[in-house]
ROMAR-376343 format. One record per residue (C-alpha): chain; x, y negated, z. Coordinates in nm, 2 decimals, m for minus. Layout:
+--------+--------+--------+--------+
! chaine !     c1 !     c2 !     c3 !
+--------+--------+--------+--------+
!      A !      X !      Y !      Z !
...
+--------+--------+--------+--------+
This chain:
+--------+--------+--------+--------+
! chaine !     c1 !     c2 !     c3 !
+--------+--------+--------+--------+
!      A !   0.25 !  17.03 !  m0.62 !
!      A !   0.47 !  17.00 !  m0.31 !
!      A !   0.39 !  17.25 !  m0.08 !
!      A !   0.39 !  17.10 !   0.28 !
!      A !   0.27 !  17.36 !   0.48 !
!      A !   0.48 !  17.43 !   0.78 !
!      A !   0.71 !  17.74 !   0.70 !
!      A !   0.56 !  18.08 !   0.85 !
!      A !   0.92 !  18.31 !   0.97 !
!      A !   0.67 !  18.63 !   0.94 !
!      A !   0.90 !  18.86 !   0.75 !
!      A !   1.19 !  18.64 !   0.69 !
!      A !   1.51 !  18.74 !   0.84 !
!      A !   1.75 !  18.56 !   1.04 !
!      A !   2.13 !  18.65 !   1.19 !
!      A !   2.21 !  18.45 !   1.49 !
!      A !   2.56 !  18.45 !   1.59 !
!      A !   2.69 !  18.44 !   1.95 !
!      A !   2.36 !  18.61 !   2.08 !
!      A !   2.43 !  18.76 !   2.38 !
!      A !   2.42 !  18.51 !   2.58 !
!      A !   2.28 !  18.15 !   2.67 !
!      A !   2.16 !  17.94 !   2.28 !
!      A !   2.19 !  18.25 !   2.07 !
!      A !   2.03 !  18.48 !   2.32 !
!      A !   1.73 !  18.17 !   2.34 !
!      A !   1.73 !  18.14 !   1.97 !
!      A !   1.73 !  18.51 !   1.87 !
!      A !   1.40 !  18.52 !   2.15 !
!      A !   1.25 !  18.21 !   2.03 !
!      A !   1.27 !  18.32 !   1.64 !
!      A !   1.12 !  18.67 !   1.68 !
!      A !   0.85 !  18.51 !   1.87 !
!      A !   0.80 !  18.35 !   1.56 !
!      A !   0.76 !  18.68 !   1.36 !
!      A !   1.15 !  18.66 !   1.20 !
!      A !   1.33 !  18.99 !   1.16 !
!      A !   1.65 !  18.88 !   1.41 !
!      A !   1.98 !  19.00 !   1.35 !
!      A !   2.22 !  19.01 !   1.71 !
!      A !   2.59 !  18.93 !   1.60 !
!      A !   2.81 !  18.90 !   1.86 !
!      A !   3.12 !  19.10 !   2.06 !
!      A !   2.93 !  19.24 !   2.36 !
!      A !   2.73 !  19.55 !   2.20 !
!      A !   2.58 !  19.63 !   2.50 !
!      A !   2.41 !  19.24 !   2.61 !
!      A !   2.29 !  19.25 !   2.21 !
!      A !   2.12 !  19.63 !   2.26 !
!      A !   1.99 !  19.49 !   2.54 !
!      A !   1.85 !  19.17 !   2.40 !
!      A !   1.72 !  19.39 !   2.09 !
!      A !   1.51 !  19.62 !   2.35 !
!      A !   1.37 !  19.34 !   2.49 !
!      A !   1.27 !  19.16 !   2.21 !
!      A !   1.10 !  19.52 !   2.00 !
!      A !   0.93 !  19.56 !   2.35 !
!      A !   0.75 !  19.27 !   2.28 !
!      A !   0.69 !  19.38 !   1.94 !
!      A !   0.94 !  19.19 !   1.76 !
!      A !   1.22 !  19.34 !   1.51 !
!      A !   1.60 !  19.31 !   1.57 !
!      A !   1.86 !  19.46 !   1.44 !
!      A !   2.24 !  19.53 !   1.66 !
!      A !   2.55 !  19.41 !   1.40 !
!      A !   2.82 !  19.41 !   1.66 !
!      A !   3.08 !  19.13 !   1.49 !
!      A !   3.38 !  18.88 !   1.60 !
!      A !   3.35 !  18.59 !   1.38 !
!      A !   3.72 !  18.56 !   1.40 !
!      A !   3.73 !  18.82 !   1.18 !
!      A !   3.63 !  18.80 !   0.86 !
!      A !   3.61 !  19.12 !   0.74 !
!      A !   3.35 !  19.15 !   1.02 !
!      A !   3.16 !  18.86 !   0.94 !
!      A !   3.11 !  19.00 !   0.56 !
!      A !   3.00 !  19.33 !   0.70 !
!      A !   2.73 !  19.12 !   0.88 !
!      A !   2.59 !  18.94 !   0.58 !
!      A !   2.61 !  19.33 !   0.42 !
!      A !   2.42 !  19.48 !   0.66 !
!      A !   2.15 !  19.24 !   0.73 !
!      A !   2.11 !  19.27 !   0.34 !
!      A !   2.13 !  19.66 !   0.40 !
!      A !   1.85 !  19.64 !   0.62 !
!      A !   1.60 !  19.40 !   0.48 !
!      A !   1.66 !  19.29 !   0.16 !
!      A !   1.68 !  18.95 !   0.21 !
!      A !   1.84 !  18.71 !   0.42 !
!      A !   1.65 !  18.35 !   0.47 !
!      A !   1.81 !  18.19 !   0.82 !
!      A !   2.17 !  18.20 !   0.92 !
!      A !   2.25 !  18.05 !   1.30 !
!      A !   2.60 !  17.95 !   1.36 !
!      A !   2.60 !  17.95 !   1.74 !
!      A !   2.93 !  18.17 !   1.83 !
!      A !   3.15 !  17.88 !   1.98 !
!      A !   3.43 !  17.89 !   2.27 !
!      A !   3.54 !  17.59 !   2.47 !
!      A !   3.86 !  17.63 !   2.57 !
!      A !   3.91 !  17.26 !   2.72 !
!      A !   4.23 !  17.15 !   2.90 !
!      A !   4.43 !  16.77 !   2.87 !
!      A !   4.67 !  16.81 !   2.60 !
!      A !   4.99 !  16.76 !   2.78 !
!      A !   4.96 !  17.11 !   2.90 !
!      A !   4.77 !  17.28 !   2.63 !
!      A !   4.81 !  17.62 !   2.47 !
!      A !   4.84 !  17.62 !   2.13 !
!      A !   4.70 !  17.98 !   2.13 !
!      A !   4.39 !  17.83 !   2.25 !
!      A !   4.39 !  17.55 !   1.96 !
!      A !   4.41 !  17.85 !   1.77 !
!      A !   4.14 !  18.08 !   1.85 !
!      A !   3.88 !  17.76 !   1.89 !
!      A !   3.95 !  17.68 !   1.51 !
!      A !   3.89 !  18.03 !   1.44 !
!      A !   3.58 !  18.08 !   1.63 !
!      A !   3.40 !  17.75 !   1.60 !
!      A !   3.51 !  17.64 !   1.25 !
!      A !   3.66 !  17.89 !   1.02 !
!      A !   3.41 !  18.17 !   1.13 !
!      A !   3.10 !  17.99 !   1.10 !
!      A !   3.23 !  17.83 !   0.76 !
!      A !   3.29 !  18.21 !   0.67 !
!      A !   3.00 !  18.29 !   0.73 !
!      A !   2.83 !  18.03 !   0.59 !
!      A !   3.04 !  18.10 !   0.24 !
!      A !   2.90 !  18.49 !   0.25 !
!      A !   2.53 !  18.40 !   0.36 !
!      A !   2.46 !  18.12 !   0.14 !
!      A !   2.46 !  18.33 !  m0.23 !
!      A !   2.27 !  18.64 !  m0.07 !
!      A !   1.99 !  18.37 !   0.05 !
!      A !   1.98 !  18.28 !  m0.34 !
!      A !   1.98 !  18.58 !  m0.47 !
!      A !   1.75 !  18.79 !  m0.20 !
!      A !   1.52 !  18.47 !  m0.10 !
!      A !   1.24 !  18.31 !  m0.27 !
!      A !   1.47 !  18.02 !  m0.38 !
!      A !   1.48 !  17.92 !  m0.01 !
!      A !   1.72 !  17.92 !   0.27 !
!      A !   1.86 !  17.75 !   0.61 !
!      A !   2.17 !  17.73 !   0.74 !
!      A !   2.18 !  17.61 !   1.10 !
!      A !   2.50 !  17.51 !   1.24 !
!      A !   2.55 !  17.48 !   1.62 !
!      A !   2.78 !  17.19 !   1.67 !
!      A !   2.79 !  16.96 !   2.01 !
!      A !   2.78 !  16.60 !   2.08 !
!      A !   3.12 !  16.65 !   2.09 !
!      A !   3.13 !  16.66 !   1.75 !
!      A !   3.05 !  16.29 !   1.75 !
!      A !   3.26 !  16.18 !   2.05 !
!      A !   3.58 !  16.26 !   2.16 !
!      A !   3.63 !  16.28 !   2.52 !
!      A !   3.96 !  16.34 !   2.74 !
!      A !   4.11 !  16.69 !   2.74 !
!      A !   3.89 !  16.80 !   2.44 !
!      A !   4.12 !  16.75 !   2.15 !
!      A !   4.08 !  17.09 !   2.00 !
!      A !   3.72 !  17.14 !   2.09 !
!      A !   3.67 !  16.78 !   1.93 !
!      A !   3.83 !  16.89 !   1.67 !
!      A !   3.68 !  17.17 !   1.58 !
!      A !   3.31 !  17.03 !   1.66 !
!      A !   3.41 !  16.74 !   1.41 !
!      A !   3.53 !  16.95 !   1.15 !
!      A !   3.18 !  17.10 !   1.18 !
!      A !   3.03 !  16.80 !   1.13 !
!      A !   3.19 !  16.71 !   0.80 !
!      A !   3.15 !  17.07 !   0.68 !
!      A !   2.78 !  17.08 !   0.72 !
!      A !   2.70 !  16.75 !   0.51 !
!      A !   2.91 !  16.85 !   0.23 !
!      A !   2.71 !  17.19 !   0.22 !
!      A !   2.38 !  16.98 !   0.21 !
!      A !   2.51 !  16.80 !  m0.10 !
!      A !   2.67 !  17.10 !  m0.25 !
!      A !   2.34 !  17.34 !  m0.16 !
!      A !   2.04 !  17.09 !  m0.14 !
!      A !   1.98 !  17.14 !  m0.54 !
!      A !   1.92 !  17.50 !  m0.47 !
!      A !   1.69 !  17.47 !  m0.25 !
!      A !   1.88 !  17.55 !   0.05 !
!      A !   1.81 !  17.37 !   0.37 !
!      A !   2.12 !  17.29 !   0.67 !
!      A !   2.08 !  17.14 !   1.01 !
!      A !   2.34 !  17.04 !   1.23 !
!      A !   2.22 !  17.05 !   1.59 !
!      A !   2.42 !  16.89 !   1.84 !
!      A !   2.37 !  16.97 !   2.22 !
!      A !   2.49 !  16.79 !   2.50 !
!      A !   2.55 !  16.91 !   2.86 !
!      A !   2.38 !  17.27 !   2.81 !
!      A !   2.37 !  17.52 !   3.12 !
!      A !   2.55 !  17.84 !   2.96 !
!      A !   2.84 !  18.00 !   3.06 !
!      A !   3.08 !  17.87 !   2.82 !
!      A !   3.20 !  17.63 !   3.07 !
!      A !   3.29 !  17.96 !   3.26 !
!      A !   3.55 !  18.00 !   3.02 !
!      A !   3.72 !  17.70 !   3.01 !
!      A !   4.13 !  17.77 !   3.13 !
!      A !   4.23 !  17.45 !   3.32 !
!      A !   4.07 !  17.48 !   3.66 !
!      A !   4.05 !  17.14 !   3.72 !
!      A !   3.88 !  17.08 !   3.35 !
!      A !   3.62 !  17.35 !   3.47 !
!      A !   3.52 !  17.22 !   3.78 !
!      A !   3.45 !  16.89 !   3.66 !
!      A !   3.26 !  17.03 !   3.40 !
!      A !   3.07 !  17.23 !   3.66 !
!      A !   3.02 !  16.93 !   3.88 !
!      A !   2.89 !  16.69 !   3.57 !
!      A !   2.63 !  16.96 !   3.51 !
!      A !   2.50 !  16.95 !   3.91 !
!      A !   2.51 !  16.61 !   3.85 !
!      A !   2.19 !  16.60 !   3.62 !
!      A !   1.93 !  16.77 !   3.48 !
!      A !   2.11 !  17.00 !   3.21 !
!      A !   1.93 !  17.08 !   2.94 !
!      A !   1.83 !  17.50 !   2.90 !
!      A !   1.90 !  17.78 !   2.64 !
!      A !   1.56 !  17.72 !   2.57 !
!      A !   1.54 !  17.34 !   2.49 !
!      A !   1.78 !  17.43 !   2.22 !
!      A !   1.63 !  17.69 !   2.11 !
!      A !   1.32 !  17.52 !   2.06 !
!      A !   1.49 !  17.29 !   1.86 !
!      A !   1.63 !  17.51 !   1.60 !
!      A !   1.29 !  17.67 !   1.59 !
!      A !   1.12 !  17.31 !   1.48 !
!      A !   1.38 !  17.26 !   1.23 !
!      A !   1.34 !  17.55 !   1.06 !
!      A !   0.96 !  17.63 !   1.04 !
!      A !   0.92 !  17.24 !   0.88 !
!      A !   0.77 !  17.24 !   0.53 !
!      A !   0.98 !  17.37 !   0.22 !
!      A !   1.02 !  16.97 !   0.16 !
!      A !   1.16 !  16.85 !   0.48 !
!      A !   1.50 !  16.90 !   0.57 !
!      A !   1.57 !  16.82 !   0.93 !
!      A !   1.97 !  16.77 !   0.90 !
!      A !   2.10 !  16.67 !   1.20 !
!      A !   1.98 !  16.70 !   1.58 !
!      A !   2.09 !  16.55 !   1.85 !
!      A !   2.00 !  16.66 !   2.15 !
!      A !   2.08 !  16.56 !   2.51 !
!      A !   1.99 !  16.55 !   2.89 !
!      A !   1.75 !  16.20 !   2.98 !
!      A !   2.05 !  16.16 !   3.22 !
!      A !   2.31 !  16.22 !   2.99 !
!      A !   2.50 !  15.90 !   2.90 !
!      A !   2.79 !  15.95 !   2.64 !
+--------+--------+--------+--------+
């Protein structure tokens, strides 16, 4: 018999990637509020201590795995000491992302290069080190969440590498649902559009980053939060529902 009731996150355990700040912070909150064991990955120890305190002094669980994605060695000692920890690993989120957005006529090919590193090969990495643990430590479960953009269905002017990246994503994540959906192993794609975080803050061209500031006063952004919420439905849906692709953008968002 098909069991179809809604998947409880008491005890399961979850990395979230690119948590100290704006969708991973939301999502790390949102998922211990659903009784998951959370585990903070990200460069900035100090913003994930700080997000861990918060979230035990509201009697959640969360464990501090300072890690650059970039790196692999890093993102293997994540997946080893989330297994270190709980014995088990049932959630990955791949939210760690940089948008370093600029028109390609005067783009910096070290910035091509750290936005593939970031946003596709170390959430690929870590997908490849996460899956077999969920396997082998689960109960023939898993979920693999991977935090793409709209971008990663349009391309827009001075996005090339970020479009690429967010692309590459894309096509990454359905071939792990055909390779993984045998086993039992869940993916979702989630795709935000204009989000109020401060990765616009890091965008190099200043020109770029003021018209990205000025298309988000120009609507109702979406929040942390809204996305957060939407990682949270996909991934407490019954054992037989696979929600593998969200889309999610302001009502006054157009493209």
């Amino acid at each position: 018999m098909v069991d179809v009731s809604p998947t409880d996150l008491t005890d399961r355990v979850a990395i979230v990637t690119g948590a100290s700040s704006g969708i991973g912070e939301a999502t790390a909150r949102t998922l211990a509020n659903e009784g998951a064991s959370v585990v903070l990955a990200a460069r900035r120890e100090d913003e994930l201590q700080s997000l861990a305190d918060d979230i035990e002094s509201e009697g959640g669980d969360a464990l501090v795995v300072p890690t650059d994605v970039a790196e692999e060695e890093q993102t293997q000692r994540l997946v080893d000491a989330t297994v270190d920890e709980y014995d088990r690993l049932d959630v990955l989120v791949n939210n760690a992302g940089v948008m370093l957005n600029e028109p390609f006529q005067r783009s910096d090919v070290e910035h091509y290069e750290t936005m593939v590193e970031v946003n596709l090969l170390g959430l690929m990495k870590a997908t490849r080190f996460a899956v077999p643990v969920m396997q082998e430590t689960g109960d023939g479960r898993g979920h693999v969440v991977q935090m793409s953009s709209v971008a990663g269905r349009h391309a827009y002017k001075s996005h090339a590498a970020y479009n690429g990246t967010k692309f590459g994503v894309n096509g990454f994540t359905e071939s792990l649902r055909k390779d993984t959906c045998g086993d039992g192993i869940r993916t979702t794609l989630v795709e935000p559009g204009a989000v109020d975080t401060e990765l616009q803050q890091h965008i190099p061209d200043e020109e770029e980053k003021e018209g990205t500031e000025e298309m988000l006063a120009s609507m109702d952004a979406l929040a942390p939060d809204d996305i957060a919420a939407g990682v949270t439905y996909a991934v407490t849906q019954p054992a037989n529902v696979s929600i593998n692709e969200l889309l999610i953008r302001p009502t006054e968002q157009e493209m």
